[in-house]
C-alpha positions as a Markdown table, in Angstrom:
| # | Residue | x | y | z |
|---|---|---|---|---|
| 1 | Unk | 148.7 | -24.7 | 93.5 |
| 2 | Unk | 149.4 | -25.1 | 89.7 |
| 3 | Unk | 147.2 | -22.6 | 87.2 |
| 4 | Unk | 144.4 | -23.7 | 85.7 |
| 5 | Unk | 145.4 | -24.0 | 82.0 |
| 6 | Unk | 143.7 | -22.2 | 79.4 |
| 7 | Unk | 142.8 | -24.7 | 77.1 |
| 8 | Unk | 141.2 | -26.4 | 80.4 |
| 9 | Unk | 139.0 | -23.3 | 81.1 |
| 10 | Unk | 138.2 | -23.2 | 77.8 |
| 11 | Unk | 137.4 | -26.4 | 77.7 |
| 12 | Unk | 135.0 | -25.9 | 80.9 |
| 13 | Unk | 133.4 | -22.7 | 79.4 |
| 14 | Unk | 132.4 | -24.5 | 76.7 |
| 15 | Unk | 130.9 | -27.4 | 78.5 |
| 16 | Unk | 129.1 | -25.1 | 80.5 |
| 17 | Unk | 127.4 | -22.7 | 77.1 |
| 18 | Unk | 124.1 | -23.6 | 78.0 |
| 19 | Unk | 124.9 | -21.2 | 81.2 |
| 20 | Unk | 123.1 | -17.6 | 80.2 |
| 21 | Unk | 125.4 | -14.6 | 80.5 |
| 22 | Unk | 128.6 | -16.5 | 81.9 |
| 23 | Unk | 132.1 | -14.7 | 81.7 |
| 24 | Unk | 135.3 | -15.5 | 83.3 |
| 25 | Unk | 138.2 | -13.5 | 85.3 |
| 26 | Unk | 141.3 | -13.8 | 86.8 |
| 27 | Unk | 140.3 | -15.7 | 90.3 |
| 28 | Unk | 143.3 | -15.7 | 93.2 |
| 29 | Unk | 145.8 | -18.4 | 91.3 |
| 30 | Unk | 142.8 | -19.5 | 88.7 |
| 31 | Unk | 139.3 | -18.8 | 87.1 |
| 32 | Unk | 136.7 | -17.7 | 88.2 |
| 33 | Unk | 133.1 | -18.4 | 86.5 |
| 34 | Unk | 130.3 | -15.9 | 86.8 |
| 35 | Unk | 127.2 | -16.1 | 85.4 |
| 36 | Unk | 125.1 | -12.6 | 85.6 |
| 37 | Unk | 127.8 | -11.1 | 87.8 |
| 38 | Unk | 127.6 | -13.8 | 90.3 |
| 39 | Unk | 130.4 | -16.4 | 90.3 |
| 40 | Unk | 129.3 | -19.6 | 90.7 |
| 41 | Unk | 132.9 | -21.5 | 89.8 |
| 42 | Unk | 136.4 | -22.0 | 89.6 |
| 43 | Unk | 138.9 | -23.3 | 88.0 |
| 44 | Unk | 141.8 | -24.1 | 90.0 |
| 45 | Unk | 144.8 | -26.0 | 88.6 |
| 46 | Unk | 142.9 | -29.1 | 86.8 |
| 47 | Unk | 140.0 | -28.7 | 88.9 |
| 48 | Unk | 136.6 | -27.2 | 88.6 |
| 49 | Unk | 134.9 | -25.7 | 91.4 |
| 50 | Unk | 130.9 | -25.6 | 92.0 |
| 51 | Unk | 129.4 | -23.0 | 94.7 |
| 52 | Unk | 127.8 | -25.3 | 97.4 |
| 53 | Unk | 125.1 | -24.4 | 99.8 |
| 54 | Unk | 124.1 | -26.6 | 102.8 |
| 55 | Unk | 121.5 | -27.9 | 100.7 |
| 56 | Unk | 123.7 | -28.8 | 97.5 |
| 57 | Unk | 126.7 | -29.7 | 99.9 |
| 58 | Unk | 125.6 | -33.3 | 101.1 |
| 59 | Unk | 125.0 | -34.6 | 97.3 |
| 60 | Unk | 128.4 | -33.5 | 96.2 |
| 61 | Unk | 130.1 | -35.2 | 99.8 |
| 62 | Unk | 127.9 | -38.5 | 98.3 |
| 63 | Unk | 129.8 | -38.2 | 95.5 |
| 64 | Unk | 133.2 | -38.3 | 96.8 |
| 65 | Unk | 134.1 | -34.7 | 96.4 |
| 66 | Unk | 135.9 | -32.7 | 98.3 |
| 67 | Unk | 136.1 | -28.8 | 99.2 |
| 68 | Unk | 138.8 | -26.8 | 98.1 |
| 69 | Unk | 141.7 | -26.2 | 100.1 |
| 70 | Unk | 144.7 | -24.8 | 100.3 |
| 71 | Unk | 148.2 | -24.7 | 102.8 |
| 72 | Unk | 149.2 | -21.4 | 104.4 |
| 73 | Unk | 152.5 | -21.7 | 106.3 |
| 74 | Unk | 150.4 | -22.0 | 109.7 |
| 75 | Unk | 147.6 | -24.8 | 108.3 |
| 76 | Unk | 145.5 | -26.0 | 105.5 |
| 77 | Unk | 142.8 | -24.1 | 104.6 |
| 78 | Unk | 139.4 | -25.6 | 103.6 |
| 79 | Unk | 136.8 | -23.4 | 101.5 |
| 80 | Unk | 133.6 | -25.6 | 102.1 |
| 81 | Unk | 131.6 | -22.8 | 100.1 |
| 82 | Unk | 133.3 | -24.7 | 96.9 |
| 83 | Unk | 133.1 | -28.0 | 96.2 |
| 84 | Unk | 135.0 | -30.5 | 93.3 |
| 85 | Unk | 132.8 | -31.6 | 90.7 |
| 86 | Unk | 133.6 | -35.1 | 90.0 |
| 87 | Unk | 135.7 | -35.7 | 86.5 |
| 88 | Unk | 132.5 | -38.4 | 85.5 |
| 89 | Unk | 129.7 | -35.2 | 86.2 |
| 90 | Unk | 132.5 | -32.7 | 84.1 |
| 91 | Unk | 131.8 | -35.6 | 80.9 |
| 92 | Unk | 128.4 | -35.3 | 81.2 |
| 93 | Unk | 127.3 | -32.3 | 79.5 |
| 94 | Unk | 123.7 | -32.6 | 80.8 |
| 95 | Unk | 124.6 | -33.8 | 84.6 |
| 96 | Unk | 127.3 | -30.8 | 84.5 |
| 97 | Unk | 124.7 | -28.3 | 83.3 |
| 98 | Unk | 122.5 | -29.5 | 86.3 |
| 99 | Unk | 124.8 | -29.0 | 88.7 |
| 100 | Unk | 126.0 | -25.4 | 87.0 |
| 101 | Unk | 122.3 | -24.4 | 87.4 |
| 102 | Unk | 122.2 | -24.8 | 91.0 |
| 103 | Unk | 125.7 | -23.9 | 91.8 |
| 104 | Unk | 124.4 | -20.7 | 90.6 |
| 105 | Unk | 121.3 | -20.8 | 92.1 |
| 106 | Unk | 123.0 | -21.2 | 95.5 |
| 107 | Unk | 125.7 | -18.3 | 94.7 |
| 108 | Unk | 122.8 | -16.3 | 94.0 |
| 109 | Unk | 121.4 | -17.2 | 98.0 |
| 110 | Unk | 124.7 | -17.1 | 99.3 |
| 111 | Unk | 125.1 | -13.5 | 98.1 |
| 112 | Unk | 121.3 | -12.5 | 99.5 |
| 113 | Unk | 122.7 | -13.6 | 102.8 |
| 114 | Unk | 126.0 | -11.9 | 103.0 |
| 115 | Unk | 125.7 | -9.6 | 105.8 |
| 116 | Unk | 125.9 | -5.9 | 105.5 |
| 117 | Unk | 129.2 | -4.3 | 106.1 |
| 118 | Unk | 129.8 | -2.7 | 108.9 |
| 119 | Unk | 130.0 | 1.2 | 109.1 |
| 120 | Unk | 132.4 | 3.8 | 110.5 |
């Protein structure tokens, strides 16, 4: 998997200004997007990555997108908590904004579900 160039993040952040308190950080081989100290997205070689929920999920499988994935040496991987957002929604500043809104929104469920870590 190729790093996301940083003209390309750039690029995104900018896209995605109207997102209150949003900050960036080194993300596995990428970016990853955080708004509020939640991160809602990634940026992973020329691709930007929304966090799905299972009520978010179906309208970005409508729209052709895929989850990320990657190949260990055993089998590929697939990360259905992120999905692909379409280059067309990525052009759209206002459909992209939509769809940053509630990425975040489900991050922010996602996280209130996260179960409690188990203790020694």
């Amino acid at each position: 998997m190729s790093q996301a160039s940083p003209q390309f993040v750039d690029f995104i952040v900018d896209r995605l200004s109207g997102i209150d308190g949003i900050a960036r950080t080194r993300f596995f081989g990428g970016t990853g997007l955080s708004a509020h100290a939640t991160q809602f997205a990634m940026v992973m070689g020329g691709s930007l990555y929304f966090v799905v929920d299972k009520d978010t999920r179906p309208r970005y499988e409508k729209l052709g997108s895929t989850c990320f994935a990657y190949d260990t040496k055993a089998r590929r991987v697939q990360v259905r908590k992120y999905f692909e957002v379409p280059i067309e929604i990525i052009e759209d500043h206002e459909a992209l904004a939509a769809l940053a809104r509630e990425a975040v929104l489900a991050a922010q469920g996602l996280k209130k579900k996260k179960p409690a870590g188990k203790r020694a």
